[in-house]
N, C-alpha and C positions, 0 to 999 in steps of 0.2 A: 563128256569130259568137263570136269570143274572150270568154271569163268575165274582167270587168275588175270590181272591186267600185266601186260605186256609192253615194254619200252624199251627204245635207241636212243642211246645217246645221240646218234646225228640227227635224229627226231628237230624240224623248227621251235616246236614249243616243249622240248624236252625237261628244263628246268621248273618248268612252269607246273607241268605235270605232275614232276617228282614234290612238288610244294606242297601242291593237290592230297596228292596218294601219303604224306607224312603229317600234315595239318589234322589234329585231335584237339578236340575241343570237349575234357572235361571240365570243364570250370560250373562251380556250383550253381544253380538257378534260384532268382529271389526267395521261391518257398524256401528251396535247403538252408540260403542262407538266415533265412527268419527263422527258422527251427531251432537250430545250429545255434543262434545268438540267444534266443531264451535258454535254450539249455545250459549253456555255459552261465549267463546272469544265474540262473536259476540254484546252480550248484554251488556257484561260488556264495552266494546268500543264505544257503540251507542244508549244504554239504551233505553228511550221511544222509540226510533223509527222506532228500532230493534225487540221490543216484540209488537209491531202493525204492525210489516209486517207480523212475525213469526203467530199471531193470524187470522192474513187474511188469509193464506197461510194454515194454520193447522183448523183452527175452522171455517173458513169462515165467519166470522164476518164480518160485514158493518161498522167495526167505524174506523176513520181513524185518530184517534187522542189518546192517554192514559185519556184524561177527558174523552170522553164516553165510555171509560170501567171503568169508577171508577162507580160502583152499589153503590149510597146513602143509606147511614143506614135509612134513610129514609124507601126507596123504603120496604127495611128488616122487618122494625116495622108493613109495610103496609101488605106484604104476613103473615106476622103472623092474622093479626087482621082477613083479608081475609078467613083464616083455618073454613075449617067445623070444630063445637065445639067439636065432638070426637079429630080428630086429634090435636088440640089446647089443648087439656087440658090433650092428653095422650103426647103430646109433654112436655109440663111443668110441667106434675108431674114427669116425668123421668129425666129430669132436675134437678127437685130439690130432686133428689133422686142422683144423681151423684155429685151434689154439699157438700150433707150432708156427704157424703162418701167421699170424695176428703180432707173436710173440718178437718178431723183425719190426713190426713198425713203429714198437715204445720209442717216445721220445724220450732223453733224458738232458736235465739242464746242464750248462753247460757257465762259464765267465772267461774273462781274458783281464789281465791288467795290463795298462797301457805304461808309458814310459815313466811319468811322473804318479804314479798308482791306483792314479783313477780307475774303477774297477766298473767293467760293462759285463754285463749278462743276460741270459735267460732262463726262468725257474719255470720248469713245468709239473704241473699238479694234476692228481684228476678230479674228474669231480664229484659231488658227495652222493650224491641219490640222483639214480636214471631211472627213467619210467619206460617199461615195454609194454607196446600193443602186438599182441597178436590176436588175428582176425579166429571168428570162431564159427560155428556151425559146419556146412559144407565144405568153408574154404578155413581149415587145421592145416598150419603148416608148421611138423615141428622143427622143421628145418632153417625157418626161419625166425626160431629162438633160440638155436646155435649159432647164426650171422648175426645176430643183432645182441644174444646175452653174453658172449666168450672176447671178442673188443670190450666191453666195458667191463669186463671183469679182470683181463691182459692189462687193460687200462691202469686197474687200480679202483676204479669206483666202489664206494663203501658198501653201498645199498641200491639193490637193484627189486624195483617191484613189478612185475606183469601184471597185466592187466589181460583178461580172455573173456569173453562172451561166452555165457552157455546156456543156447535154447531149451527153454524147458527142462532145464537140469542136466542137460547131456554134456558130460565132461567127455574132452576128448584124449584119453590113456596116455598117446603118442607125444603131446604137447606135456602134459604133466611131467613124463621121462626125460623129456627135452629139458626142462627146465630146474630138476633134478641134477643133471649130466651139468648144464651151464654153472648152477650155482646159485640159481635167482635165490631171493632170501627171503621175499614175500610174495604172495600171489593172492588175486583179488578176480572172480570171477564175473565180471561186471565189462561189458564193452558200449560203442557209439560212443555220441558226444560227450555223453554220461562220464564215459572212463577218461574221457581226457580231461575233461573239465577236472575230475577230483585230482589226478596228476599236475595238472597247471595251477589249483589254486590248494591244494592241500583241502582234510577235511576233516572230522573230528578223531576218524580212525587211521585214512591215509595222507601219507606226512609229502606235502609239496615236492615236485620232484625239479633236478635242473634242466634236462633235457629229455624230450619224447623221442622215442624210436620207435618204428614198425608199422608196417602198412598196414590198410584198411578201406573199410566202403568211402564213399562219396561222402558220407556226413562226417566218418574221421579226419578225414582229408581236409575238408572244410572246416573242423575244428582247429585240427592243428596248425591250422593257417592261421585263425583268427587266435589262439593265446602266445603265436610266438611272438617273442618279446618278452612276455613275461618267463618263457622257457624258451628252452632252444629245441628245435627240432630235424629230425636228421634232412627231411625232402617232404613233398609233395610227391606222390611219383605218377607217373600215368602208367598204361597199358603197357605190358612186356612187349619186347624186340627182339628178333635176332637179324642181320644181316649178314648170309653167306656171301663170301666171293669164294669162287672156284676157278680153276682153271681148266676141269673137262674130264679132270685125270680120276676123279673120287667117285664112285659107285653111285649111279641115280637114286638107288635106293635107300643109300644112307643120307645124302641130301635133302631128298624128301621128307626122311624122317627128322632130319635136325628141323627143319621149317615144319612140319609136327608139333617137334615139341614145346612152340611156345603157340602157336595158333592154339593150341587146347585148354591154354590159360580162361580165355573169353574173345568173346566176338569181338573185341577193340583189340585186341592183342595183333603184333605185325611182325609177318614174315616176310622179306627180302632174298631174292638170290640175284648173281651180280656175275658174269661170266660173257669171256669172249668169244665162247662157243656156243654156236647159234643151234648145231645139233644136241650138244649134251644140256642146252635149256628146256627143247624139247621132249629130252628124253627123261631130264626132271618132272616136268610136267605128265607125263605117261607113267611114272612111277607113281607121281599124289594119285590121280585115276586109279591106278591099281591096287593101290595101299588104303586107302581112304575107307575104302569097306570094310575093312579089319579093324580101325581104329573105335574102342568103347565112346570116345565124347568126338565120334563122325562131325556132327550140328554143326557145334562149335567150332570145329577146324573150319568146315566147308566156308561157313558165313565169315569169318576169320579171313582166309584166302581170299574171300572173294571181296570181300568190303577193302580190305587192306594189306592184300597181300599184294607180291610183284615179280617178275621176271626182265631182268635189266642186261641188254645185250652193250656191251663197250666192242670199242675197235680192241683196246690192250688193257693190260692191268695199270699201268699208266691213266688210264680213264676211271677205271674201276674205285682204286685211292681217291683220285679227287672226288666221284658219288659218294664215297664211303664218308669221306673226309667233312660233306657237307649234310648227311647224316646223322654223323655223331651216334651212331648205335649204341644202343645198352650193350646185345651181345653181339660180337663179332668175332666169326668162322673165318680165318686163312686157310681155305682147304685146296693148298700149292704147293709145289716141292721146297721152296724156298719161304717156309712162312715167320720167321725173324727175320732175313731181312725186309721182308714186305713189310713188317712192322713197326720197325725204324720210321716210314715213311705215316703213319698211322696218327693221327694229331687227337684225332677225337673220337673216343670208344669209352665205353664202362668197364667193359671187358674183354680180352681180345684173346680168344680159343688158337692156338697156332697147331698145323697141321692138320691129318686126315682122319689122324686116330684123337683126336683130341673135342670129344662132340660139347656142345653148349652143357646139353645133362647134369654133364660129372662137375660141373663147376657150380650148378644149383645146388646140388648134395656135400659132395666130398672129398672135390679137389684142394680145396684150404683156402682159395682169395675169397672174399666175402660175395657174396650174390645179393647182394642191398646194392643196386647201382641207378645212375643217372638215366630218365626214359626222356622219349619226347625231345631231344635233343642239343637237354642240357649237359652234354658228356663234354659239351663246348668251353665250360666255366665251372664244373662241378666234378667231382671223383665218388666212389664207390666209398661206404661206412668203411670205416675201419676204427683201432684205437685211436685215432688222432681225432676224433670227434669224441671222446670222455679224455681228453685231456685237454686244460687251458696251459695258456704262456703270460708268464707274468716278465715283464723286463727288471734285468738290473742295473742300479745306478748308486754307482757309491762315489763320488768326486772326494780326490785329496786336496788339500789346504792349497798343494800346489797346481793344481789340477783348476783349482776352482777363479786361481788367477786368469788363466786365459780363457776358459768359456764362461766366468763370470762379463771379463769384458766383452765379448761376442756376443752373449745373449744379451747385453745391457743397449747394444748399440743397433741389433733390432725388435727390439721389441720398443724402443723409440721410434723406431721407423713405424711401427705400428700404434704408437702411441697408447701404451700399452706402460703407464710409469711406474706400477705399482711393479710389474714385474719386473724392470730393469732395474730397479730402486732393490726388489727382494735380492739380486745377482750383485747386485753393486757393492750392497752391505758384507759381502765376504770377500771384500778385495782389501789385498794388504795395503796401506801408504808407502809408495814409490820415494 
């Protein structure tokens, strides 16, 4: 039977453990980061012709020029039309299920006038040009050119360019249709440090972008760390998550399988299950046993489970919320007869599955909340992509003549306090003689 670690809450060094079994330590190693940094110096200094050596070198491309890695949206229209009509139409109805859902979260600006008609507000805009990474070769996800290009397109964003890796020429069909279906407006076959670099500092052919989306290896990660600032970028993120709580009542073997399906992500990725019942943990456990041989990427789960996965015994659900709660899960399984109100009590999730029929899965693909969310257990101080990340807020301030009498003299009498004369002096000069 698979080694899956096992813990109680009334355990002495219970907390201590669970610090243990969540502590991930991707953070980039000296080499990467020396890599990482000539590469970005390197592109920002020599643009195009810097990120076609970098692509020759790392992808083994044939093109020797930045025109033939620019992929025509053309090309994009055509891999869709291409699609067998299942995948074509479960492509676009998921699509247009994260648009409907994205399409709640525009913000629109807003003012009030006050008594004497000083006028306060907030203007929100989006912004101009967003830059996508989507990961290439093995790890094609076109799913995650739906979550990260249909927000900033709901948004409003003018111009949206991807960016894709393609080993030795291998375009990947699925991601082209993807980004067809989104809208992207340019596409540039070029990934690593390479692709962000040109998105952060713009280059002779691709035009500066404001903010980076979309996940990637170690070295993207480590880029996008190092140009924010000069862009904005959505996360860092680590390894997938899911954390079930159950209550006993939901089929071992569909349990199993939801802690499946992020263990196949990669060997760092972490599955949780959290249950007051000490026999149906068990009987989880005898399910992974049984199922584990049937699954295509077996390795992966096993080493997955066993490195960092868990089975968490509480006295009540009571217990369970507070584990959860200091967790901060990406995904999070309520699989209990009452799973709204259990959620009310839910402080920190990325995302939070309610119910039995409700598996993590469909919320990757095409349930419509975004699946770009917080890992590692920043779900504490951060939220899940959405369009409020390609829109900014600009405040309004328009003071009237009579308005400007009395926060003229407010402001004038501290910012003496901070001795600050130039500005009280600038407040003062719009006050009428009394």
């Amino acid at each position: 039977m698979i080694k899956i670690s096992e813990l109680t809450f009334q355990q002495a060094d219970f907390w201590d453990k669970l610090a243990d079994l969540l502590a991930w330590e991707g953070v980039s190693d000296a080499t990467v980061t020396e890599t990482v940094k000539n590469i970005l110096a390197d592109v920002k200094k020599r643009g195009d012709a810097a990120v076609v050596e970098y692509s020759q070198r790392f992808d083994r491309v044939k093109a020797s020029s930045m025109a033939e890695l620019e992929i025509p949206v053309e090309r994009a229209a055509a891999a869709l039309a291409a699609l067998p009509a299942d995948q074509r139409q479960a492509l676009q109805q998921a699509a247009e299920r994260i648009r409907s859902y994205h399409q709640h979260q525009k913000q629109e600006s807003w003012h009030y006038t006050e008594a004497d008609g000083t006028l306060l507000g907030q203007q929100v805009t989006p912004l101009d040009r967003a830059g996508l990474y989507v990961p290439g070769g093995k790890a094609a996800y076109p799913s995650s050119v739906l979550m990260n290009a249909i927000p900033a397109k709901v948004a409003g964003v003018q111009e949206l360019i991807m960016v894709v890796p393609t080993p030795d020429d291998d375009v990947n069909e699925l991601v082209l249709a993807a980004a067809a279906i989104a809208g992207v407006d340019r596409i540039f076959s070029i990934g690593g440090a390479q692709a962000v670099a040109a998105l952060a500092y713009g280059t002779e052919t691709i035009p500066q972008v404001d903010k980076i989306v979309g996940p990637g290896n170690i070295y993207v990660a480590t880029a996008k760390g190092m140009v924010f600032g000069t862009v904005g970028i959505d996360m860092i993120a680590g390894p997938s998550e899911i954390l079930v709580i159950c209550d006993g009542k939901t089929d071992p073997e569909w349990i199993a399988m939801d802690l499946f399906s992020q263990a196949e992500h990669d060997e760092d990725a972490q599955s949780i299950l959290i249950s007051p019942d000490a026999d149906f943990l068990q009987q989880v456990k005898a399910a992974i046993a049984r199922l584990l041989p049937t699954m295509e990427r077996r390795e992966i789960i096993e080493t997955s489970l066993t490195n960092r996965g868990a089975m968490i015994l509480v006295d009540d659900m009571a217990q369970a919320i507070e584990v959860c709660n200091y967790i901060a899960p990406e995904h999070l399984e309520l699989s209990v007869d009452e799973p709204l109100e259990m959620a009310k009590q839910i402080r920190h999730a990325g995302a939070i599955f309610l119910g039995r029929y409700t598996p993590e899965a469909l919320g990757d693909y095409c349930a419509g909340p975004n699946h770009v969310l917080p890992t590692s257990r920043t779900a504490r101080f951060s939220s899940p992509l959405g369009v409020y990340d390609f829109q900014k807020r600009s405040s309004l301030i328009q003071v009237s003549a009579q308005g400007a009498q009395n926060l003229g003299k407010m402001a004038s009498v501290l910012a003496r306090g901070e001795s600050l004369t130039a500005h009280a002096r600038s407040a003062e000069y719009r006050l009428q003689e009394e």
